[in-house]
C-alpha positions in Angstrom: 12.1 73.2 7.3 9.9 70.3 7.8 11.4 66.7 8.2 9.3 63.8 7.6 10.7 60.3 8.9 9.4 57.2 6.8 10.0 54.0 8.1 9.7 51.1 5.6 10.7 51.0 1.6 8.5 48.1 0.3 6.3 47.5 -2.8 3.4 49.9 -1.3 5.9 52.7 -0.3 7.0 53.2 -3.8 4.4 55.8 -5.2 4.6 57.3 -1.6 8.2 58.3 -1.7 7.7 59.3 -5.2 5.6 61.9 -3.6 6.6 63.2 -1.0 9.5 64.2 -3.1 8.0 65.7 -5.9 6.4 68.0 -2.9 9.6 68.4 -0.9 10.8 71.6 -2.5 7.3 73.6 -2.8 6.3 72.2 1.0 9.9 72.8 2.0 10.3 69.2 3.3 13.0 67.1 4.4 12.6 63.5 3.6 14.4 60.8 5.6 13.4 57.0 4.3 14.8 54.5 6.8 14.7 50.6 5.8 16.8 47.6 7.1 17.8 47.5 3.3 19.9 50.4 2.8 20.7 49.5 -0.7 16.5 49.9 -1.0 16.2 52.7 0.4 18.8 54.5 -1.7 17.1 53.7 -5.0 13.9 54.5 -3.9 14.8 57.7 -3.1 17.7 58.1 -5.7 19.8 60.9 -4.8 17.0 63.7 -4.5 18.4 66.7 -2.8 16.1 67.1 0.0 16.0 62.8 1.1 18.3 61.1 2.4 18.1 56.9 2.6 19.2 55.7 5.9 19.4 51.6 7.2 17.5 51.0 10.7 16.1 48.0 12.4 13.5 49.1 14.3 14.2 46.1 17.0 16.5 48.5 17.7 14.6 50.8 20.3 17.0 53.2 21.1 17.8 53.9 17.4 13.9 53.9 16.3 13.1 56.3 19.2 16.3 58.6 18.3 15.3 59.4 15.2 12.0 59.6 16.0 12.8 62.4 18.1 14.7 64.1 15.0 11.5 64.4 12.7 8.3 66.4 12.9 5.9 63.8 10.9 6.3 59.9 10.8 4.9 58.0 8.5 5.0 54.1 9.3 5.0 51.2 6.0 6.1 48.4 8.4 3.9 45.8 9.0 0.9 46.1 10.7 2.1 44.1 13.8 5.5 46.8 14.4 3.6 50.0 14.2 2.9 50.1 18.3 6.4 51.0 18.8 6.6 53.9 16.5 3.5 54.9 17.9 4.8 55.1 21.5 7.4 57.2 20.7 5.6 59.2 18.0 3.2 60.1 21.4 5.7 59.9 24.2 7.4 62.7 22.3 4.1 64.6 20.4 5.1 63.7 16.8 1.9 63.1 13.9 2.0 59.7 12.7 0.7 58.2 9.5 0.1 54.1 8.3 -2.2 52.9 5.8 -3.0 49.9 8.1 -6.0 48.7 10.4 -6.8 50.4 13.5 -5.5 47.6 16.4 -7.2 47.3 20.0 -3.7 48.8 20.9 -3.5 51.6 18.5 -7.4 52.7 19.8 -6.4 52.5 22.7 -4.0 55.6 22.7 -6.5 57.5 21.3 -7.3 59.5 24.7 -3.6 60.4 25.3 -3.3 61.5 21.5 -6.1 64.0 22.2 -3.9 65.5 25.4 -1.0 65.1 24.0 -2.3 67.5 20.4 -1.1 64.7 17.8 -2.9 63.3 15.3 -2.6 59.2 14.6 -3.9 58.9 11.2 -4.6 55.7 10.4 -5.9 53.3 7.6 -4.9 55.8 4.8 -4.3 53.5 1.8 -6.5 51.9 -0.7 -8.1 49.2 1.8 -8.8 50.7 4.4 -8.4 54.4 2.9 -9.8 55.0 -0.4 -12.7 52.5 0.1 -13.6 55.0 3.9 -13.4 57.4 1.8 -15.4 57.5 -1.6 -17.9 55.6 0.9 -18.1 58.5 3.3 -19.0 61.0 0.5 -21.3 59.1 -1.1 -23.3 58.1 2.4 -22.5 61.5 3.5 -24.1 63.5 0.0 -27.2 61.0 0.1 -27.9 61.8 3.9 -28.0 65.5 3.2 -30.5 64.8 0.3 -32.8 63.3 3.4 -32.5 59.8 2.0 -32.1 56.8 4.3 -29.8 54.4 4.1 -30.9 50.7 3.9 -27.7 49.0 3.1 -24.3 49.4 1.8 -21.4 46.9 0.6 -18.0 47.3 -0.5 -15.4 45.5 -2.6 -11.7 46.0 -3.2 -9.6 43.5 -5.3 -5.7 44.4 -5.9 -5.4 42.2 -9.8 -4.0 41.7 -12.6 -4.3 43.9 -15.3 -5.9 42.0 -18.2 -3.2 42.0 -20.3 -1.2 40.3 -17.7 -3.5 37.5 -16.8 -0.9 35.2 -17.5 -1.1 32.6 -15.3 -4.1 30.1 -14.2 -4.6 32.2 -10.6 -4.9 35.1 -13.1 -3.2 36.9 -9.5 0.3 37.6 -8.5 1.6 39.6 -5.7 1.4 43.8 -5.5 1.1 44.2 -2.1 2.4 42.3 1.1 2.5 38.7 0.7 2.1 37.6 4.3 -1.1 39.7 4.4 -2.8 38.0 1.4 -1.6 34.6 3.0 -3.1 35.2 6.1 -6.2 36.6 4.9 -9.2 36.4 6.7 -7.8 34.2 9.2 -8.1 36.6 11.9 -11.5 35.2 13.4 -14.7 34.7 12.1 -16.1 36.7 9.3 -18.9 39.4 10.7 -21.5 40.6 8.5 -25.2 42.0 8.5 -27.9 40.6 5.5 -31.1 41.4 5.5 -31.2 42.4 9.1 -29.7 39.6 10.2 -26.3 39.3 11.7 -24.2 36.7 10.1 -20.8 34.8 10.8 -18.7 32.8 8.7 -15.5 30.6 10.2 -12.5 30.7 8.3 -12.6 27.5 7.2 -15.3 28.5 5.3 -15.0 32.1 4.4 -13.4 31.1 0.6 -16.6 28.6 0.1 -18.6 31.4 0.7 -18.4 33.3 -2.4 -20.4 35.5 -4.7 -20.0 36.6 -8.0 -20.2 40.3 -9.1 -20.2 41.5 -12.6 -18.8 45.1 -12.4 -19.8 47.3 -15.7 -16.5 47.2 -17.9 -14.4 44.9 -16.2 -16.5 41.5 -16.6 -17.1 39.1 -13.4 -15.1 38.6 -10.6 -15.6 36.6 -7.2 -15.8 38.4 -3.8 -15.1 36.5 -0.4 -16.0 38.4 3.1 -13.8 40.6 4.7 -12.8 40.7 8.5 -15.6 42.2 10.8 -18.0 44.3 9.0 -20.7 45.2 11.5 -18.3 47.9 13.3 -18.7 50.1 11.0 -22.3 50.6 11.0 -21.2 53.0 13.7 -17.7 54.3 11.4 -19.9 55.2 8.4 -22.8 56.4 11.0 -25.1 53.8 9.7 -27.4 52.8 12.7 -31.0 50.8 11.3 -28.8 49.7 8.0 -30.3 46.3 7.4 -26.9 45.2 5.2 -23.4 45.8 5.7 -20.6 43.7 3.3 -17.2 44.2 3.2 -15.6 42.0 0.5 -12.2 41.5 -1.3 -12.7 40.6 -5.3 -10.8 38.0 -7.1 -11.3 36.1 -10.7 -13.6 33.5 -10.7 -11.8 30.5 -9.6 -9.5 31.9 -7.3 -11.4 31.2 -3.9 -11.8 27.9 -4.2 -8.3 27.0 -5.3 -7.2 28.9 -2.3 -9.4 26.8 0.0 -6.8 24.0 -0.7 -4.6 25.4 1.6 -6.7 27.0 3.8 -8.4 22.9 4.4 -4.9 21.7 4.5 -3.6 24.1 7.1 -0.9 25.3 5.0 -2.0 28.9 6.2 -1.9 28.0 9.6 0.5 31.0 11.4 0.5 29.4 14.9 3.4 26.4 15.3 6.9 25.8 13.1 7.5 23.0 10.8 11.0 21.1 11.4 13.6 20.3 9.2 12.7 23.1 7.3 16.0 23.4 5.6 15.6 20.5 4.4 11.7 20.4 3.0 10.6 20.3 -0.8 8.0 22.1 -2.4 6.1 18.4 -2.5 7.4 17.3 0.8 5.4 20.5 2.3 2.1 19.6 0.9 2.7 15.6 1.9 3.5 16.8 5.8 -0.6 17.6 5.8 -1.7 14.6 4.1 -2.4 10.7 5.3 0.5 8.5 5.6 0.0 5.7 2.5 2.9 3.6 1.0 2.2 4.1 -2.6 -0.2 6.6 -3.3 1.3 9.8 -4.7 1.0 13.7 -2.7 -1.6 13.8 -6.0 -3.9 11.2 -5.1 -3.8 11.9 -1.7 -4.6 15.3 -2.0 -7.5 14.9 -4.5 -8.7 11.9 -1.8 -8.8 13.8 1.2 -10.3 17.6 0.0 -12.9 15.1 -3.0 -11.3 16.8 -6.2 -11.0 15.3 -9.2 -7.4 15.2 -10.7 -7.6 16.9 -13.6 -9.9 19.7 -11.3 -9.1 23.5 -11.8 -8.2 23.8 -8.4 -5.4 20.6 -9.0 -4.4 22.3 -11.6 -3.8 26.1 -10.2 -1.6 23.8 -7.0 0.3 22.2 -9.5 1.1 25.1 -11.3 2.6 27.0 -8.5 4.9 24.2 -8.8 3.9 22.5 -5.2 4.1 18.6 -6.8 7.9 19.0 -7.5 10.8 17.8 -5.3 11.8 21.8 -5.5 13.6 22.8 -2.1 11.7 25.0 -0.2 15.0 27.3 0.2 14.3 28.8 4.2 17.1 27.8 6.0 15.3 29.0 9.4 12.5 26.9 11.3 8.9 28.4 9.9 5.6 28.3 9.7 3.3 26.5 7.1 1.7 30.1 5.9 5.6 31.4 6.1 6.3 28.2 4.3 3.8 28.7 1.9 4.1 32.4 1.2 7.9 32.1 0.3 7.0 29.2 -2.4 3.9 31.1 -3.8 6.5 34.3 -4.5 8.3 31.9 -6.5 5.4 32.2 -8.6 3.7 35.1 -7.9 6.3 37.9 -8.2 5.5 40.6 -10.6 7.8 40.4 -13.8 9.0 43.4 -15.7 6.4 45.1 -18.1 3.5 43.3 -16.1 1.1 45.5 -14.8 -1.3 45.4 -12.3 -5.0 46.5 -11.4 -7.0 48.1 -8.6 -10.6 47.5 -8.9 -13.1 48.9 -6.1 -16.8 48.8 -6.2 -19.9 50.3 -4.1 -22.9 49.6 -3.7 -25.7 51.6 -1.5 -29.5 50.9 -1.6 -31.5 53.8 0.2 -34.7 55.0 0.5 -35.9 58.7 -1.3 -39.0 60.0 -0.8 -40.5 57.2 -0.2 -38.9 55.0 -3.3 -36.2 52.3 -3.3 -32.8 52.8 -5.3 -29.7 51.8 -5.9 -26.3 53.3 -7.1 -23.0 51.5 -7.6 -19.7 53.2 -7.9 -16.6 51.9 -9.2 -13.3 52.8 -9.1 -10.4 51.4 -11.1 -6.7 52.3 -11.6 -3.8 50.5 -13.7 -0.5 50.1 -12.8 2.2 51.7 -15.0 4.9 48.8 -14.6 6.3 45.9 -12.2 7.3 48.9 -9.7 4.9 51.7 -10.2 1.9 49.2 -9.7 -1.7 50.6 -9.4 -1.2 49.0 -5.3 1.1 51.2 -4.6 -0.6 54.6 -5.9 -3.6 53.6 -4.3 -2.2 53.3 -1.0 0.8 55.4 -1.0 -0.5 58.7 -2.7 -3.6 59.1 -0.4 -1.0 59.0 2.4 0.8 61.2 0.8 -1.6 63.5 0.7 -2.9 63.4 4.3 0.1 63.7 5.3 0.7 67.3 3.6 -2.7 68.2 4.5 -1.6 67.4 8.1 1.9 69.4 7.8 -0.7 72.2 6.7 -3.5 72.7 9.3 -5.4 71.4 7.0 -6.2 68.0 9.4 -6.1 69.1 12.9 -8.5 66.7 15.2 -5.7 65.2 17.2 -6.9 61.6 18.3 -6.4 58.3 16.9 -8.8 58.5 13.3 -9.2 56.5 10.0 -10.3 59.1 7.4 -14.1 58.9 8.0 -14.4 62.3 8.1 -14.9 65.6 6.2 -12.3 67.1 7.2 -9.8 64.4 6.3 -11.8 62.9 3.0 -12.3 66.2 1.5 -9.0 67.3 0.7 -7.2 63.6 0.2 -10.3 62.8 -2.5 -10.4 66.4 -3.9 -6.4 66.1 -4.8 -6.7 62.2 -6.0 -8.9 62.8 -9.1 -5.9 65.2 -10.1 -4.4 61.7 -10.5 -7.4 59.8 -11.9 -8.0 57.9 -8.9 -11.9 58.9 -8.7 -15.6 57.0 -8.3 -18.0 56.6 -11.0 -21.3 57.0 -10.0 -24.1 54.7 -11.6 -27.8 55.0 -10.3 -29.4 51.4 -10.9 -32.6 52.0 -10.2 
């Protein structure tokens, strides 16, 4: 019998779970979900015969690596910043390992001991990074064999609302993890190639910088850039590509909003506030602004970032309730973006019967005998409910499905990977349209 350890029972791990136990008893699995919520845990496995929930705090080495040890396949849904632990062990004692999360500098660099040691460290496995590798690859990869040559190729992935839940101003709310869409793009500056040119953007800019996309079927939506794009000219094998965009999609209107807090430094990860115990929602947003005896957090606000009060981005702030003398509730010291990211889920929870939206869309201009085109392909899955969200079937049943495939023999280059490959896309893409997560090709011109 096969045991599979998964460490980690949030929103995205849902779907997953789901399953890996609807596969248990065909693929003869064990499946042992281990959380720091045990009470978690236990419903999201809910008394299937072959799992068993367990509670473990993986600061607790000796534990983690224990059970580690006890498990053929580990999957890891902790946060991108705790996976280097579990990875470790998972090579210190030959165990395949699975996340749906960003290659580091310190995951690649285990990649040559991975190879000796015959594991495979599947990585970036979800919806995005996963899906969007993926449907790229076999696009790039079917136009290649047709002798075309690529000329350019961007990408956009928005986790949304579904339209019948639009219901607040943001038209967003949270499906995935909340520190992640806080802290986005804050990692450096934006990379991209245009036009043959390379091109950078600095946070403080990157949700200034937007462009709108009309997707066939689904109206407009705004896309912002997306971490560094140029390394994967050499991922998706794309050497004399003259434009390479990775974006993230939101409703028009969202970006700039968000730039309030991004100009404030309300996402700013790097110091803690004091007397955070003791802060208001209102108190929070004064802490950035100039000191004046009688102007209000309003007028200050709309001073110092040139809005006008009754702006849409004033409005979307106020909304989230950040004008009221509201306490905060974090009793321990924190930073602004932790700050901020425990207000916005005030606000931005999903509610029961709401449903969410994945939305992914291609586009490749290449060269055919001699004549320019273009194709676009789009992707889009709705959520069911508030649990079983379109986020977490898009990142959790891909998983899911590599990680059977890599029980199987199916996946067998040992290394450190992202599922760039035939071997890995094949099977995982075949197996999703059984799900109607699938690409819809459109030639342009």
């Amino acid at each position: 019998m096969t045991s599979i350890l998964l460490i980690g029972a949030g929103k995205s791990a849902t779907t997953l779970i789901d399953y890996l136990l609807n596969n248990a008893v065909n693929e003869n699995w064990t499946v042992t979900v281990a959380d720091m919520d045990l009470k978690l845990a236990e419903e999201k496995v809910n008394f299937h015969s072959k799992a068993k929930a367990i509670q473990l705090d993986v600061a607790k080495l000796d534990e983690l690596e224990r059970l580690i040890t006890e498990h053929h396949m580990v999957i890891s849904m902790l946060p991108a910043f705790m996976h280097m632990d579990v990875a470790r062990f998972c090579l210190k004692h030959k165990k395949h390992m699975a996340t749906a999360s960003y290659v580091s500098d310190e995951m690649q660099e285990l990649d040559g001991d991975a190879r000796k040691a015959g594991i495979i460290m599947l990585n970036e496995i979800g919806l995005d990074p996963g899906v969007d590798h993926m449907t790229a690859m076999q696009t790039l990869d079917k136009l290649r064999n047709r002798g075309c040559v690529i000329t350019g190729f961007e990408t956009f992935t928005g986790g949304l609302m579904a339209p019948e839940s639009e219901s607040n101003p943001w038209k967003y709310k949270f499906t995935w993890n909340p520190r992640n869409v806080v802290m986005a793009a804050s990692g450096g500056a934006v990379k991209f190639l245009q036009g043959g040119k390379f091109k950078y953007i600095p946070y403080h800019k990157v949700f200034r910088r937007t462009e709108v996309i009309d997707i066939d079927g689904f109206g407009e939506f705004e896309a912002y850039a997306n971490r560094d794009s140029i390394k994967y000219i050499q991922l998706y094998n794309l050497d004399g590509v003259k434009t390479i965009y990775r974006g993230t999609l939101r409703r028009i209107g969202f970006s700039k909003a968000w730039d309030v807090f991004v100009q404030l430094g309300a996402t700013d990860d790097s110091y803690v506030m004091e007397n955070t115990d003791k802060l208001t929602h209102r108190e929070f947003i004064n802490s950035f602004l100039f000191y004046h005896p009688t102007d209000s957090v309003e007028t200050k606000l709309a001073m110092l970032l040139k809005l006008d009060h009754d702006s849409d981005e004033m409005r979307k702030v106020a909304w989230l309730g950040l004008f009221k003398e509201e306490p905060v509730g974090l009793s321990k010291p924190s930073t602004p973006a932790q700050i901020l990211q425990h207000i916005l889920e005030k606000k931005w929870t999903l509610e029961p019967g709401e449903k969410d939206m994945i939305v992914m869309w291609h586009k490749f201009n290449y060269v055919e005998h001699g004549i320019p085109h273009e194709m676009n392909a789009t992707l889009a899955v709705k959520g069911d409910d508030d649990l079983h969200t379109a986020m977490a079937k898009t990142v959790g049943i891909p998983l899911g499905i590599a990680v059977k495939n890599m029980l199987n023999g199916n996946i067998t280059s040992p290394g450190v990977h992202i599922p760039n490959t035939k071997e890995i896309y094949q099977p995982v893409l075949k197996e999703l349209e059984e799900f109607g997560i699938k690409c819809t090709e459109k030639v342009v011109y």
